[in-house]
N, C-alpha and C positions, 0 to 999 in steps of 0.2 A: 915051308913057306906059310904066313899068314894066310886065312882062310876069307877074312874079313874086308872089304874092298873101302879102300881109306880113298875119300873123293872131295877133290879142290883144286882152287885156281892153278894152274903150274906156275911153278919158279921158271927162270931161264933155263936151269939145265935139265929140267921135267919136261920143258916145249921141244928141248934138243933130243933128248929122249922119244917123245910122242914121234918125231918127224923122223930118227932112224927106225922106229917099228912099223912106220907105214912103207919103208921102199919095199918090201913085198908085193904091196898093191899100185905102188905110186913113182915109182923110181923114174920113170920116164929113159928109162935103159941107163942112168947115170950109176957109179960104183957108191957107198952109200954116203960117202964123206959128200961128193960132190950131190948127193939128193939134201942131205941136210943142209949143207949150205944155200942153196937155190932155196929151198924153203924162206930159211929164217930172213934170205934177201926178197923175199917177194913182198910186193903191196902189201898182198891180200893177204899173208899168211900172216902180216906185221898186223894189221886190222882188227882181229880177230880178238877175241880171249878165250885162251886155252883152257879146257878142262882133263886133266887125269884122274883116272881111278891107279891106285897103287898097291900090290902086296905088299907089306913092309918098304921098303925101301925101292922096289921094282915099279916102272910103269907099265901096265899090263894092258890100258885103253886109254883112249882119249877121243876129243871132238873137241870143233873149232864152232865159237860159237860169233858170229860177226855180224853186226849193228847194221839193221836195216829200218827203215820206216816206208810205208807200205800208204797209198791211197784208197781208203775202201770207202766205196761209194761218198765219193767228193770229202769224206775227212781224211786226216793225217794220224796214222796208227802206225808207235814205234813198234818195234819186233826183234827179233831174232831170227839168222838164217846159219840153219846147222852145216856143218860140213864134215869132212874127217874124221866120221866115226870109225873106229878102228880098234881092235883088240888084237891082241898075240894070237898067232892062228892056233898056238900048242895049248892055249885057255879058252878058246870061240866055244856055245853052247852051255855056259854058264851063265848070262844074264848079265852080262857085263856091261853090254851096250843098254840095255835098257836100264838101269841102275843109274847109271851116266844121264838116259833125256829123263828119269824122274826127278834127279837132284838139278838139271840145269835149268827147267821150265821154272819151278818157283824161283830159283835164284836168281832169272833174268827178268821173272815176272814182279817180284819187288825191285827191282829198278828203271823199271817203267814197260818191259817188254809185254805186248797184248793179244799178237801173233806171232807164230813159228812159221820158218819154212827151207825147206829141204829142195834137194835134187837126186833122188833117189838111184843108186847104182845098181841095188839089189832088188829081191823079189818087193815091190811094192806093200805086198800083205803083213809083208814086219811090222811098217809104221802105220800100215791101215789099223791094227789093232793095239799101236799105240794112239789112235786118235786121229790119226793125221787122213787127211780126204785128196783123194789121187786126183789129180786136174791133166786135163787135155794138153798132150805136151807130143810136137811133132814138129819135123825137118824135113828140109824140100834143098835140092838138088836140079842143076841143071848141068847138063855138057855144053860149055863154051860154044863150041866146033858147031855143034847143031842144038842150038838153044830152040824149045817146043815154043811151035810161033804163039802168039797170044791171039786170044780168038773173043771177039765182041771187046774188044781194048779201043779204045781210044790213044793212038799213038800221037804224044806230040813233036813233032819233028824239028820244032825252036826249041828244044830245051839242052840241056847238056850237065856233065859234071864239071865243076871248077874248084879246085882245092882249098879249103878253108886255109886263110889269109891273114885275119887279123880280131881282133880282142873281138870285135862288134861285131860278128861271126858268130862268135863262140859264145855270144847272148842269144842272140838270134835265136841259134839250134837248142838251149835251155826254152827257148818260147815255143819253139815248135815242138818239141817234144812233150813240151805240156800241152798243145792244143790237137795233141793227137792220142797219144795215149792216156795223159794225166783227166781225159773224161771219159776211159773206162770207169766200170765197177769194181775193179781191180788194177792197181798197177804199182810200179816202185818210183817211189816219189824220188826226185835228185835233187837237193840242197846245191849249193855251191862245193861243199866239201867234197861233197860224194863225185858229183862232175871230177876234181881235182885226181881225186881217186881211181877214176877208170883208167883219164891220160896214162897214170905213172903206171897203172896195170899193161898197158899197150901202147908202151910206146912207140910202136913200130905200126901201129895200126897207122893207115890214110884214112882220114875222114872228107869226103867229097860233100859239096852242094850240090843240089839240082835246081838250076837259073834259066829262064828265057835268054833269049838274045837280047830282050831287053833291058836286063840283068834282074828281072824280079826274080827271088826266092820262094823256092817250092816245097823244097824237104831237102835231107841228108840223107847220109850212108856212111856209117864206118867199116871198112872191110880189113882185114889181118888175113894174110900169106900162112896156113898151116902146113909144110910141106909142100903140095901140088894144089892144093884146093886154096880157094881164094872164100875168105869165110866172113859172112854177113855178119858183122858183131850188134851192127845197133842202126837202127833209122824211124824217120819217122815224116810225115808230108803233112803240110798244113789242113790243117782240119779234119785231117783221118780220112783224106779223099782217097777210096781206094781205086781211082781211074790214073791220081799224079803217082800211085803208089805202086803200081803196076809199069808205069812209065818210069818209075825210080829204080826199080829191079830190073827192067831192060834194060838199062844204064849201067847197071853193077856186073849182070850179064856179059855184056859187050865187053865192057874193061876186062873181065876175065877174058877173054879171045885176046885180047890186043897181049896180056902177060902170059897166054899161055898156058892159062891155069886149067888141069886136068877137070875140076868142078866151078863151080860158086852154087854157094846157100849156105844152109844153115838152120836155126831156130827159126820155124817160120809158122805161123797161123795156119791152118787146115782151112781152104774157103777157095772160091774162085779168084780171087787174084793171085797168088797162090799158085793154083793148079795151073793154072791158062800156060803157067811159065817154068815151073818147080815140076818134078818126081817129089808130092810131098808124101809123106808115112811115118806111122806111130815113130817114138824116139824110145830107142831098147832099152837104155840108159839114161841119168838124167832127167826123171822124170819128179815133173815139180809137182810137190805135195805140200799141203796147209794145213795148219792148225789153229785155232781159235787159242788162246792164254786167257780169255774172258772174258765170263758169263754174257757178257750186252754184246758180245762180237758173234753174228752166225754166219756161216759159209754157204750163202746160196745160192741156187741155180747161177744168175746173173755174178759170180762172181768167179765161182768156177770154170765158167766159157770165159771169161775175163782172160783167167788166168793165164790161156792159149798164145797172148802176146807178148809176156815176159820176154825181155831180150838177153840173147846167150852171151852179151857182154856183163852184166848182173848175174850171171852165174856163179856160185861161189860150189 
């Protein structure tokens, strides 16, 4: 076998290749035909551009490199967000994967990408010492059945959830999501595309408003059914009030009682709105890490606490 690691975009059946040498790690208990297929049918895995590394003719690693643009302190920074890195385990401790994010950073970085960012499965200190800077990433949980009461909350008792309805809805929730997140120092900006993109990712997700009785609009929640838990993919409440934000999550709460669901949470911010209602705690996995692609771009303090409200529907 060549010794030399030949590395470029994949062909179609170099993608088919990368996606049967990940069911080891990734199968999702499917046999490998049906993991490959599920791949090559998903959004996300369609999104992406594929990189392999090859011995002669064999794909031996790869990673999925998929198009992000990022808010960093009020401007618009495209990016790159890794995913599926993955080597043959009978070649792992050869340098494979790092060979892979040296050749992809310039090659996304001349096409306009500024920042990197990953969800890291493994020991963190890999990509620490490729550059990449560990950011605040944790998950809060509650039991339906005895949800932990909220303590100095402001409950409001007119408000409710009502299922998103109609086109002028689904502008709405693009403005609120900007007027809540999109003025961190950190966050993922969503174009109209992108919006289009998560739908086809979940389509089975509900996505709820929270309205007065008098039907004004207060914030969202998209929630998706994992097995038993009922999982917060995405929300957000007018002006990052974390008093409607709290009363938004007792709403998500409850629903899970009314279906039954063994949990609800998810990706959640480490803070008192949060706790009052969530088991929240570090995330073992998953853990979102950043890199700079350029020189005028620094990662700092106020970005990195940012970082902590990424939402696990932007998860790649």
């Amino acid at each position: 076998m060549p010794t030399s690691l030949d590395i470029h975009v994949a062909s179609a059946a170099e993608r088919r290749a990368a996606h049967a040498n990940c069911h080891d790690v990734w199968s999702l208990g499917l046999p490998v035909d049906k993991h490959v297929a599920r791949r090559e049918a998903s959004p996300l895995h369609q999104r992406a551009r594929w990189i392999v590394g090859c011995l002669g003719s064999q794909v031996v690693c790869a990673l999925a490199s998929h198009p992000i643009v990022l808010r960093v302190h009020g401007a618009s920074v495209p990016g790159m967000a890794l995913a599926s890195v993955h080597t043959l385990a009978s070649l792992r401790g050869r340098g494979f994967a790092q060979q892979l994010l040296a050749w992809i950073e310039p090659f996304e970085h001349a096409r306009g990408a500024r920042v990197s960012t990953l969800f890291c499965d493994i020991n963190p200190g890999f990509y620490a010492r490729l550059g990449y800077v560990l950011c605040p990433s944790h998950e809060g949980w509650a039991v339906p059945a005895a949800p932990r009461p909220p303590e100095n909350i402001d409950e409001q008792d007119d408000t409710r959830l009502v299922p998103l309805t109609a086109d002028s809805d689904e502008s709405w929730i693009r403005a609120i999501y900007d007027s809540d997140h999109g003025r961190r120092p950190l966050a993922v900006e969503r174009p109209a595309d992108y919006w289009r993109h998560l739908a086809a990712r979940f389509p089975n997700s509900e996505c709820l408003i929270m309205t007065t009785a008098a039907g004004e609009r207060l914030g969202y929640v998209r929630v998706h059914r994992v097995e038993n838990d009922l999982v917060i993919l995405d929300h957000a409440v007018e002006g990052g009030d974390d008093r409607l934000r709290a009363e938004l999550w007792r709403h998500a709460i409850a629903l899970g009682t009314r279906q039954e669901a063994t949990r609800v949470g998810g990706w959640l911010p480490d803070g008192p709105p949060a706790q009052a209602l969530f088991h929240v705690e570090p995330r073992h996995d998953e853990i979102t890490m950043v890199k700079p692609l350029d020189d005028r771009i620094a990662i700092d303090a106020a970005i990195v606490a940012a970082s902590a409200w990424v939402q696990e529907i932007d998860h790649v």
